[in-house]
C-alpha positions in Angstrom: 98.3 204.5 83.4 94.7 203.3 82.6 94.7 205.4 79.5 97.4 203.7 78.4 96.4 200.2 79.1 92.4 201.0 77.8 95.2 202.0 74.4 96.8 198.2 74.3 93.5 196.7 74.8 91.6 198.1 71.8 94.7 197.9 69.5 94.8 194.6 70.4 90.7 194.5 69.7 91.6 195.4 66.2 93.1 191.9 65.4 89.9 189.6 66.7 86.5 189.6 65.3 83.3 190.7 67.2 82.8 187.3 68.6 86.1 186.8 69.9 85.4 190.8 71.3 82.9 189.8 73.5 84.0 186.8 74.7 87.3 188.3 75.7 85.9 191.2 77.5 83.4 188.4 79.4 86.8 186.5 80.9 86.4 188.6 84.3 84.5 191.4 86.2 88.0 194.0 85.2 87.6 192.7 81.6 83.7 193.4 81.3 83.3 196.7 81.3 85.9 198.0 78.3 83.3 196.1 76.0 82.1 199.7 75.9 85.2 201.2 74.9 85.5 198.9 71.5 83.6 199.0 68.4 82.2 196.0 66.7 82.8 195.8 62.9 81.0 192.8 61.6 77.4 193.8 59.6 74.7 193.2 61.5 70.7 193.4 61.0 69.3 196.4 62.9 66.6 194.2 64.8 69.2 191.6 65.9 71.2 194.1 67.9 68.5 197.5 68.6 68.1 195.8 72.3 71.6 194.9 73.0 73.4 197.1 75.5 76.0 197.7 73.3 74.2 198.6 69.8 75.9 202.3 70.0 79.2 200.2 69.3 78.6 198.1 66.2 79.7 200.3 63.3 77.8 198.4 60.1 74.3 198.1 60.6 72.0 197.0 58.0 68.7 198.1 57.8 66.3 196.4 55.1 62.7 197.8 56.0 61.4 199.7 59.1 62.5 197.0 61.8 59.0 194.5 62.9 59.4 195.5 66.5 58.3 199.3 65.6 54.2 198.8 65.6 53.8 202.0 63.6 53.3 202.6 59.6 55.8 203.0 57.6 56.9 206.7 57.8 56.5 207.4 61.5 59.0 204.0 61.3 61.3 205.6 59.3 61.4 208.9 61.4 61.6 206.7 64.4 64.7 205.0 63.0 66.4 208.0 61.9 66.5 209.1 65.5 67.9 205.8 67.4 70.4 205.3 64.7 73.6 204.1 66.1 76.6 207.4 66.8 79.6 205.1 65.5 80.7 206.1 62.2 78.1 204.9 59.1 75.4 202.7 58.9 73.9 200.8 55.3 70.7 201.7 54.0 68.8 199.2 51.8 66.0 200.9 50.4 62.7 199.3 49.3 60.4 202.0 49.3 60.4 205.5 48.0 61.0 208.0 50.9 61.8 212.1 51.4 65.1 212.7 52.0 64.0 214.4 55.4 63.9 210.6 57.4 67.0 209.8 55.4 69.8 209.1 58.5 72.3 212.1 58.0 75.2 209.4 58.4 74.3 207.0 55.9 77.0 205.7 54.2 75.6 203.3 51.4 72.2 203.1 49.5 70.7 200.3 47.7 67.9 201.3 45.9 65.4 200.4 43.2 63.8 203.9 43.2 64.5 207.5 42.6 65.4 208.6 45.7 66.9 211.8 47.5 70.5 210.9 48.3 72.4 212.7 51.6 75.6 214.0 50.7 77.4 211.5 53.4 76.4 208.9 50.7 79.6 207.5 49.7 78.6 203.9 48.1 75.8 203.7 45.6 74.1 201.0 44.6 71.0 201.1 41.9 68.7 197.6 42.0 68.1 195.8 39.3 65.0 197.5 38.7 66.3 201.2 38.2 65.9 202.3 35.2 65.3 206.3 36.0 66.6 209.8 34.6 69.8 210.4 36.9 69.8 214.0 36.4 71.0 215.8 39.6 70.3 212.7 41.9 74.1 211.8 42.2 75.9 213.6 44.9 79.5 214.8 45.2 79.9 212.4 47.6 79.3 209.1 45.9 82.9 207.4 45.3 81.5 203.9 43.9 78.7 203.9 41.9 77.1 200.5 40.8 73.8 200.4 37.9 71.7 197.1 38.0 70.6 194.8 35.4 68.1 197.4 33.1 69.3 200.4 33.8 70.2 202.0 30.5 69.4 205.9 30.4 71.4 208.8 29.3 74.7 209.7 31.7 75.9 212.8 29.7 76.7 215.5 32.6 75.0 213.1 35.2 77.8 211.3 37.4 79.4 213.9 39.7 83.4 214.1 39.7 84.5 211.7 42.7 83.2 208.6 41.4 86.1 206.6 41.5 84.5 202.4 40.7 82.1 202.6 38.3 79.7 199.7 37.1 76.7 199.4 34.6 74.2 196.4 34.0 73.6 193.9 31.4 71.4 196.5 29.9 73.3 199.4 29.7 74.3 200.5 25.7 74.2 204.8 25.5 76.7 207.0 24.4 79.1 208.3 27.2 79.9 211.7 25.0 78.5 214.3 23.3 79.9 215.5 20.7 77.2 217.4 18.3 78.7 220.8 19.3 82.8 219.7 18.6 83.8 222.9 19.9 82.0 221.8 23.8 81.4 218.1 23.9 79.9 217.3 27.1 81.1 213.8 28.7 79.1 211.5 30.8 82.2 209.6 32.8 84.1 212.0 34.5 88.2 211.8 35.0 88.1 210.7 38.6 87.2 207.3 37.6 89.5 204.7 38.3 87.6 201.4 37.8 85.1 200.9 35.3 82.9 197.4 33.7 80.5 197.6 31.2 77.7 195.2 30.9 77.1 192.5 28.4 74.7 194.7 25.9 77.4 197.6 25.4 79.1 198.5 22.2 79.5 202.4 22.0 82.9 203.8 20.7 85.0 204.6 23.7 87.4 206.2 21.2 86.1 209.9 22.1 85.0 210.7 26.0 87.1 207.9 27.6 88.8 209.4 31.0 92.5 209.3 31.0 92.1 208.4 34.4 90.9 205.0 33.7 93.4 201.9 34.9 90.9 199.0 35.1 88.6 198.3 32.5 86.2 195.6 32.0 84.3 194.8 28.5 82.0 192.1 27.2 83.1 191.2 23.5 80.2 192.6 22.0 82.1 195.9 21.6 84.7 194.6 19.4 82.1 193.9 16.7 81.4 197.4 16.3 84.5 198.7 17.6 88.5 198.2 17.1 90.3 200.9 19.6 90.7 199.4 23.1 92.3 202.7 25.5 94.8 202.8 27.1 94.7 200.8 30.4 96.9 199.0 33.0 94.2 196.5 33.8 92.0 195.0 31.3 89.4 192.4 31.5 87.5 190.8 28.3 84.7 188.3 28.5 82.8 186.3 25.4 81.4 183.4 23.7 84.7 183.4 21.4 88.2 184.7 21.2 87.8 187.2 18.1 91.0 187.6 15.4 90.6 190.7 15.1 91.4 191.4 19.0 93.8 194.2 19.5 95.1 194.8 23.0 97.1 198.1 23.9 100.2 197.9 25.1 100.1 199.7 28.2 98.1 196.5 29.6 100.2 194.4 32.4 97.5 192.8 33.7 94.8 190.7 31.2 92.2 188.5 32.0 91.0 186.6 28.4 87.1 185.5 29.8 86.5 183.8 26.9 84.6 180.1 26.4 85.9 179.0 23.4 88.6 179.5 20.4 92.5 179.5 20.6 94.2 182.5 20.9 96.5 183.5 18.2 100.4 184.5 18.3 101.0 188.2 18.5 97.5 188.7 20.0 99.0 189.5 23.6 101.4 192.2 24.5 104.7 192.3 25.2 104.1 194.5 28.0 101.2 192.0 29.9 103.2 190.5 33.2 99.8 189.3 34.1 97.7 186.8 32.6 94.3 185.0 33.3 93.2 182.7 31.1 89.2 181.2 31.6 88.7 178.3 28.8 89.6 178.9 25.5 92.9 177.2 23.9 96.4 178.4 23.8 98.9 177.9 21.3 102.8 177.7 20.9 103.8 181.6 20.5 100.7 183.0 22.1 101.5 183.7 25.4 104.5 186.5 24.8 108.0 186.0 26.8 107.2 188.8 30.1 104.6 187.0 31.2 105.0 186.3 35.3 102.1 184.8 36.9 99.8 182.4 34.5 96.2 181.5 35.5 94.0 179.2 33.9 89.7 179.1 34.5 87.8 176.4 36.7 87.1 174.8 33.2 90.7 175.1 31.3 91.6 171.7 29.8 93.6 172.3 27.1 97.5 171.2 26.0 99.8 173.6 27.5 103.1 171.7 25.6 105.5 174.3 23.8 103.2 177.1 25.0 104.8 178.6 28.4 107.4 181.0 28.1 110.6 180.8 30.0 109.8 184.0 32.3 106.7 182.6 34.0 107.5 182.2 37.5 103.9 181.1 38.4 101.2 178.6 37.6 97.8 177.9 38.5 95.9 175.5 37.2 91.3 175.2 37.3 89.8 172.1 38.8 89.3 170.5 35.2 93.1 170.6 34.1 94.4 167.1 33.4 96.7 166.8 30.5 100.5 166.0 30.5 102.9 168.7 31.8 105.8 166.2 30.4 108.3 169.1 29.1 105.5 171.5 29.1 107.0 173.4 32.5 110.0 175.7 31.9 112.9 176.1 33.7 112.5 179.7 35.8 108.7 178.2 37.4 108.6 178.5 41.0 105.4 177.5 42.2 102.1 175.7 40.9 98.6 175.3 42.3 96.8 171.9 40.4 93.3 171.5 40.4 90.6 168.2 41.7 91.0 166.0 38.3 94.9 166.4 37.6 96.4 162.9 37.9 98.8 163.2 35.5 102.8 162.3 36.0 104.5 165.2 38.5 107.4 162.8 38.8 110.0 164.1 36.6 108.0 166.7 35.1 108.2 169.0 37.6 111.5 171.4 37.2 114.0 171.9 39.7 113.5 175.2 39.9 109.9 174.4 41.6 109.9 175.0 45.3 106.3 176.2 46.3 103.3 173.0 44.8 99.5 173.3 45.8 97.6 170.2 45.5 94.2 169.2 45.5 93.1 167.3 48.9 92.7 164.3 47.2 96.2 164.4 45.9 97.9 164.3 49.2 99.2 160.9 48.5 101.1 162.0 45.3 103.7 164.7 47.5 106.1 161.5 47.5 106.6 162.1 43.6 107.8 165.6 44.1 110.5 165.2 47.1 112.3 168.2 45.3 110.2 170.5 46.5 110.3 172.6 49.7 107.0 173.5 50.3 104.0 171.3 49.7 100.5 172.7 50.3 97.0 170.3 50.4 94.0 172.3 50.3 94.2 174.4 53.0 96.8 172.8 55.2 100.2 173.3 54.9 102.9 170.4 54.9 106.6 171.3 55.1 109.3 168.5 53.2 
C-alpha cells in the first residue's frame, strides 16, 4: 500500500516545480522524508547544491569551472568532480579549458566548448563557442543528436558530422561547401540524412542544389544565398531573413509553414505558394494578391506597420498583429477571421471593423478600456489576464 501511495505522490511531483517540491514535502514530519524519493528538474550551479542533502536528486547540473570550494589545481579538480558527480540521469558540461577525455564525467549529456576537446559517447547536445574554429575530423560522436557551430567557425564538414545529428546549426561565419563532388561517380557529403532541422548563418551562399539531405523539413537561410543561388529544396518549413525582399525569390511548393524575415520591400503577387498554411511576416510591405488564398494563421513582426486593406485572403482564420501596428483595419478583416492578437500602439477603430465571425480578441494592457467597442465578441484577452463577455 505504501508503494502505491510513494507512486501518487511523485506523479503528482511531476506537475510542481522544485520549489513547490520541497516545500510540499516540508508540510509535516510523514511528508519529509519522500523528498528523497523525487528528482528535482530545474538547472542548477554545481556549487549551489554540492552540500545540500539532496544533490543526488537534482537531474541538471551545470558545471562552468572546477567549483571554488575544491582548494586544488585545476586537474586534480576535475578528477575530483568526475567522481561526486550526481547518479540521476545527465549533467551539463560547460567547458572552458582544454581537458583529456579521462576526467570527462561518463554521463555527460551536453558540451559547450570553445576547444578541441575529446567528446564521451553519452554526449548527446553539442554546442561549439563562438571561438571554435578547429578541424572536426573524428571529434563528433555517434551520439550527438543537436549539433550547434558558433559565430567563426567555418572549416571543412565533408565526412565530419556522424549520422544521428538531427538539429543542426552553423555561425555567422560559416560559407564551405557541404558536398564533394570531384569524383561524380563517389561524392562524399558533409550533412548527413538524419538531419531534420538545419539554419545557416548570415555569410553562407553555397549551392544546396547537390548534397542537400532529403530528410531535411526545417530550413533556415539568410538572403545572401539567393544572390548566387536560385533552387530552394524541398522543405515543409522554411525560414528567410534579409535586408530586402528579392524579385527573384522562388519558394518551393512543398513549404506550409514560411517565415519572410525581411526589413524592407513589398512582396510581390505570386511570390508565395499556394501550398503555405503558415505565414510570418517581420517588416516588409504586403500587397493586394500577395498573400495566396490557403493561408490560416497570419503573423506580422514587432515592427510591421504597413496597410493591410485588400490584402488578407478570405481563408485566414488567424491574426496577429507586432506592437508597432496602427493603421485602419476598416474593411481590411475578412469574413472567416476568428481571432486577433493587437499590439501596444494600435488605437485605431475596432468598432464595426471587427467581423462577426471574430470570437477570440487579444489586447494590449493599455487597451483594456476599448473591450466595450467589440461586445460581439466572446472572449476578450488583456495581456495576460483573461476577461470573459
Amino acid at each position: 500500500m505504501e508503494d502505491i501511495i510513494d507512486d501518487s505522490f511523485i506523479s503528482i511531483c511531476l506537475t510542481l516545480s522544485s520549489k513547490d517540491k520541497i516545500c510540499l514535502t516540508s508540510t509535516n514530519k510523514k511528508m519529509y522524508p519522500k523528498r528523497v524519493i523525487i528528482c528535482y528538474d530545474e538547472p542548477m550551479y554545481i556549487d549551489e547544491i554540492i552540500h545540500n542533502k539532496l544533490y543526488h536528486n537534482f537531474t541538471r547540473i551545470i558545471i562552468e569551472s572546477p567549483p571554488k570550494f575544491i582548494g586544488v589545481n585545476y586537474y586534480s579538480g576535475h578528477e575530483i568532480l568526475s567522481r561526486i558527480l550526481p547518479k540521476f540521469m545527465g549533467v551539463n558540461y560547460y567547458c572552458g579549458h582544454e581537458i583529456p577525455l579521462c576526467i570527462l564525467p561518463k554521463n555527460v549529456k551536453a558540451i559547450r566548448t570553445n576547444y578541441k576537446i575529446h567528446i564521451p559517447n553519452s554526449v548527446t547536445e553539442l554546442f561549439f563557442g563562438e571561438f571554435f574554429n578547429e578541424q572536426i575530423d573524428g571529434m563528433i560522436p555517434k551520439s550527438v543528436r543537436r549539433l550547434e557551430f558558433g559565430m567563426i567557425f567555418n572549416q571543412n564538414i565533408i565526412n565530419s558530422i556522424p549520422y544521428g545529428v538531427t538539429d543542426l546549426k552553423f555561425g555567422y561565419e560559416f560559407n564551405k561547401p557541404i558536398i564533394d563532388d570531384s569524383d561524380s561517380k563517389n561524392p562524399v557529403f558533409g550533412i548527413p540524412d538524419s538531419v531534420i532541422t538545419l539554419k545557416f548563418g548570415d555569410s553562407f551562399n553555397q549551392s544546396l542544389e547537390k548534397g542537400f539531405p532529403k530528410s531535411v523539413e526545417r530550413l533556415s537561410l539568410r538572403s545572401l544565398y539567393l544572390v548566387k543561388n536560385s533552387i530552394i529544396p524541398p522543405v515543409k518549413v522554411l525560414s528567410i531573413r534579409g535586408h530586402a525582399v528579392r524579385i527573384s525569390l522562388s519558394i518551393p511548393s512543398t513549404v506550409t509553414t514560411l517565415k519572410l524575415k525581411f526589413e524592407y520591400g513589398v512582396i510581390s503577387q505570386g511570390m508565395i505558394p499556394n501550398s503555405v498554411r503558415m505565414l510570418f511576416i517581420l517588416e516588409c510591405g504586403i500587397s493586394p494578391g500577395s498573400i495566396p488564398y490557403g493561408v490560416t494563421h497570419l503573423e506580422f513582426g514587432t515592427r510591421f506597420n504597413s496597410s493591410i486593406v485588400g490584402c488578407i485572403p478570405d481563408s485566414v482564420i488567424e491574426i496577429k498583429f507586432g506592437n508597432a501596428f496602427n493603421k485602419t483595419i476598416k474593411k481590411a478583416i475578412p469574413l472567416g477571421v476568428q481571432k486577433i492578437t493587437f499590439g501596444a500602439k494600435f488605437s485605431c477603430q475596432l468598432c464595426g471593423n471587427i467581423p462577426k465571425s471574430v470570437t477570440h480578441v487579444i489586447l494590449d494592457k493599455g487597451s483594456e478600456h476599448r473591450k466595450g467597442e467589440i461586445p460581439h465578441v466572446k472572449k476578450i484577452e488583456i495581456k495576460n489576464r483573461q476577461l470573459l463577455i
